[in-house]
C-alpha positions in Angstrom: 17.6 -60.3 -31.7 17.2 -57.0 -29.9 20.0 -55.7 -28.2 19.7 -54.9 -24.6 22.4 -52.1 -24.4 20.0 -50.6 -27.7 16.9 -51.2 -25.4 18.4 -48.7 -22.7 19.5 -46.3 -25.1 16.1 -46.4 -27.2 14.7 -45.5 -23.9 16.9 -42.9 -23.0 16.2 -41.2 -26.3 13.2 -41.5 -26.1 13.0 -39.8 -22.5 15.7 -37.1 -23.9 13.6 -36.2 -26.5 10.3 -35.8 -24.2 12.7 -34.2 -21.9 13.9 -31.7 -24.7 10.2 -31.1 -25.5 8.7 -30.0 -22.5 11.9 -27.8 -22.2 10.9 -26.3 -25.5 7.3 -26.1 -24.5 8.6 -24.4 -21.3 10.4 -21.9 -23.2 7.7 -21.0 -25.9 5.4 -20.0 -22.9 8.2 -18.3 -20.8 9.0 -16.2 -24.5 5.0 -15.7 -25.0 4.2 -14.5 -21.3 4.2 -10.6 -21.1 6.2 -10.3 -17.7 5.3 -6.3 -18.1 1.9 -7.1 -17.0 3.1 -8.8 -13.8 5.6 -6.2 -13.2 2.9 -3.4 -13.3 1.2 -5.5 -10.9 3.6 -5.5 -8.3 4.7 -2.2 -9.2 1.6 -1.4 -7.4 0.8 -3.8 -4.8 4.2 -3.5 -2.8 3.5 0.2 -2.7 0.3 -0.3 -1.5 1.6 -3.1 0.8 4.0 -0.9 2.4 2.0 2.6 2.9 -0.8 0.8 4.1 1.5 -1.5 6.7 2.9 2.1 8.3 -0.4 3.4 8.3 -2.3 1.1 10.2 1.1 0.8 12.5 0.9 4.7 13.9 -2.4 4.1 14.4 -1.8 1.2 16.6 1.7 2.4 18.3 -0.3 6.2 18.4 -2.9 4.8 20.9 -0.2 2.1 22.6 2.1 5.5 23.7 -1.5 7.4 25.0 -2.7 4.3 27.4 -4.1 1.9 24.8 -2.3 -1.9 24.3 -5.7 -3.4 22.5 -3.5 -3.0 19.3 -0.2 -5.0 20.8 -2.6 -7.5 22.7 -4.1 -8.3 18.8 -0.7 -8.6 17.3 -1.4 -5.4 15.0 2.1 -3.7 16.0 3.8 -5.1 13.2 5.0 -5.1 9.9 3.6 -7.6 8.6 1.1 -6.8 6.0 -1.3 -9.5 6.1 -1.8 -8.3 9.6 -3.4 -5.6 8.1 -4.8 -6.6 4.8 -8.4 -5.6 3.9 -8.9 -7.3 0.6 -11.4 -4.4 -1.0 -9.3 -1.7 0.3 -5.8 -2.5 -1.0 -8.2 -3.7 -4.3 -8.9 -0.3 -4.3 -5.5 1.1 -4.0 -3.7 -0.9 -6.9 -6.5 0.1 -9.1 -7.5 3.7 -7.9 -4.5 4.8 -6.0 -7.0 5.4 -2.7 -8.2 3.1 0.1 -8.0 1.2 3.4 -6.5 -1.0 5.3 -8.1 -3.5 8.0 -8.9 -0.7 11.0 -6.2 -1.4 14.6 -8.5 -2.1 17.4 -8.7 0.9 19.8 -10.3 1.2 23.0 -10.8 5.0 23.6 -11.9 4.3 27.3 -8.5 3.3 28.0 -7.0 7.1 26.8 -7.1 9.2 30.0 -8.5 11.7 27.8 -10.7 9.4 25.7 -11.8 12.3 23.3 -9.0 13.3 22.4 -6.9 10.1 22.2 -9.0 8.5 19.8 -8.8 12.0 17.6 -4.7 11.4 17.7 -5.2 7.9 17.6 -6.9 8.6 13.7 -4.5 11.5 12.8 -1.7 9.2 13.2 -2.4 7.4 10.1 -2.9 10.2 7.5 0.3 12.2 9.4 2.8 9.0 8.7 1.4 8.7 5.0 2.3 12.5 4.8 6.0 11.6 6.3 6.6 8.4 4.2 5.5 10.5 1.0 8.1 13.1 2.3 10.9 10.1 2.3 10.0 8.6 -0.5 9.9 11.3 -2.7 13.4 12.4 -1.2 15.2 9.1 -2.0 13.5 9.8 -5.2 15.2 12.7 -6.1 18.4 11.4 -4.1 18.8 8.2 -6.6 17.8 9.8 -9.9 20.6 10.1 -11.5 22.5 7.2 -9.9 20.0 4.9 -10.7 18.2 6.3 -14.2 20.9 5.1 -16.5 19.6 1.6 -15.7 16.1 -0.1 -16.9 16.2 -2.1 -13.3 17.1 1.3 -11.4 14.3 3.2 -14.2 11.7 0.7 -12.2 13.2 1.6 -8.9 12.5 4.8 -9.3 9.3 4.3 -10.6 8.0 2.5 -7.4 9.5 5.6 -5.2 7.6 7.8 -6.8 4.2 5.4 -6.6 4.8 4.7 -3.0 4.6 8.8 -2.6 2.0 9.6 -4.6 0.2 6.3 -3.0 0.9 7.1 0.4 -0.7 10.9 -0.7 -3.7 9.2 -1.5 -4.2 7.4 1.4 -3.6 10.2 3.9 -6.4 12.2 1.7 -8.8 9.3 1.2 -8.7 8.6 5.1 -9.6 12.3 6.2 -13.2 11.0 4.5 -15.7 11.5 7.3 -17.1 8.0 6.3 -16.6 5.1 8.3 -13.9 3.1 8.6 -11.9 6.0 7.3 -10.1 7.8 10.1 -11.8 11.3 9.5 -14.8 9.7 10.8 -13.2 8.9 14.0 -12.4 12.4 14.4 -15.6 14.0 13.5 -17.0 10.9 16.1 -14.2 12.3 18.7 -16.1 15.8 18.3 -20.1 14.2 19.2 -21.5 13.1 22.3 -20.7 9.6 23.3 -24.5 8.1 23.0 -24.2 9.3 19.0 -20.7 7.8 18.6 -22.0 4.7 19.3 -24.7 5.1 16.8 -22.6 5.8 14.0 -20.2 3.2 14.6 -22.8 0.6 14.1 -23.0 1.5 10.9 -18.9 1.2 10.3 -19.0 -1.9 8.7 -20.8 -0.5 5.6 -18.6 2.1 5.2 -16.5 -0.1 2.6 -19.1 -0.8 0.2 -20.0 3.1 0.1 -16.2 4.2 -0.3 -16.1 1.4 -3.1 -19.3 2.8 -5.1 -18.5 6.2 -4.6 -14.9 5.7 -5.9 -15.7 3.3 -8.8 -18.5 5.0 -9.9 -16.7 8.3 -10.4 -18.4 10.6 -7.5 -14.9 11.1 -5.5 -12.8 10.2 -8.4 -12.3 13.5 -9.8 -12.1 15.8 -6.7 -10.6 13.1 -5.1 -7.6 13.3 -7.8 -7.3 16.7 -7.9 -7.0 17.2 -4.1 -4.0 14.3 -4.0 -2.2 15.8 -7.3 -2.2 19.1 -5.6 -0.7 17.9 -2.3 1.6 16.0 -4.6 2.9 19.2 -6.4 3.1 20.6 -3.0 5.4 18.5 -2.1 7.8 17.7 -5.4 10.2 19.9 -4.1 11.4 17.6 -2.0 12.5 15.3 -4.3 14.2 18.8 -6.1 16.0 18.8 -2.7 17.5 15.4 -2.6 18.7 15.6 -6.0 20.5 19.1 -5.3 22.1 17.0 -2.6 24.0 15.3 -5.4 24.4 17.3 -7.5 26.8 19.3 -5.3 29.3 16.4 -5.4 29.2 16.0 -9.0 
């Protein structure tokens, strides 16, 4: 006769063992995944994530401070990324280091000067990627000692220096006089009013250009060249953050 104490502990053997399997199983594809390839990844999304979250903000809190609350009224004064996610643009970002972000809602006619607010409005956005590539490269240079004699602080570093030369690319990319890009809203600030309206009917094919243009290699190179050379501009900031420490070394 079977046993029913040996019944229970057949069955608990038998469920440790499938237990200890799928642990084992667990652990063969945790040792075979290549976590590198998911740490490039958001190596350069969060960069991405964050230049184009402070760009689209100036533009919003830009034309809130000149007469314009369309961007507080639409919940786009924030810092929330997915209030400003456009899917092909930050695409484009991760994989090309330029692009867009979803454009803040502006109503020019509510500038006292609706010219020139809208002009501001746009030069927000490329000004703030200048000034976040200005930070970020200083905190670059500020932390690289402290934190290169790690492999964590190593990728620290890493995505300070992408969120610069990111945030570059985005203030260069946008001063494209091609719609949605904010140099077209200043070249549209420049024309009559009856041919601003024109133009901006044809805004919302402006993303599929930028993304053949860039993909296919027509910007790509002059585009590069422009954003390195702004880059090397401004490397000695970084330089200047790490004399910073240096003097209490």
């Amino acid at each position: 006769m079977h046993n029913c104490t040996n019944c229970c502990m057949c069955l608990y053997n038998k469920n440790f063992y499938v237990e200890v399997s799928g642990i084992s199983t667990l652990q063969s594809i945790v040792d075979g995944f290549d976590f590198s390839y998911l740490l490039g990844i958001l190596m350069g999304v969060i960069p991405a994530l964050i230049c184009i979250t402070l760009h689209e903000l100036s533009h919003g809190l830009a034309a809130f401070a000149l007469g314009d609350d369309t961007a507080r009224r639409t919940g786009r004064l924030s810092l929330n990324p997915l209030k400003h996610l456009d899917p092909m643009g930050l695409l484009m970002m991760v994989v090309f280091h330029v692009g867009w972000a979803k454009p803040v809602p502006v109503n020019m006619y509510r500038f006292k000067n609706p010219r020139r607010g809208m002009a501001l409005t746009a030069a927000a956005g490329p000004l703030s990627n200048i000034v976040i590539s200005i930070v970020f490269l200083f905190l670059y240079g500020l932390f690289y000692l402290p934190l290169g004699k790690s492999q964590v602080g190593t990728y620290i570093l890493s995505m300070l220096e992408l969120t610069a030369y990111i945030s570059i690319g985005l203030a260069v990319f946008n001063l494209l006089p091609v719609p949605p890009l904010d140099g077209s809203k200043l070249v549209f600030s420049l024309i009559s009013e009856e041919n601003y309206r024109k133009l901006m009917h044809y805004e919302r094919y402006g993303s599929v250009l930028m993304f053949v243009l860039v993909a296919s290699g027509v910007l790509g190179k002059p585009l590069s060249a422009l954003i390195s050379a702004v880059y090397s501009f401004l490397v000695p900031v970084a330089q200047f953050g790490l004399d910073i420490v240096m003097k209490f070394m």
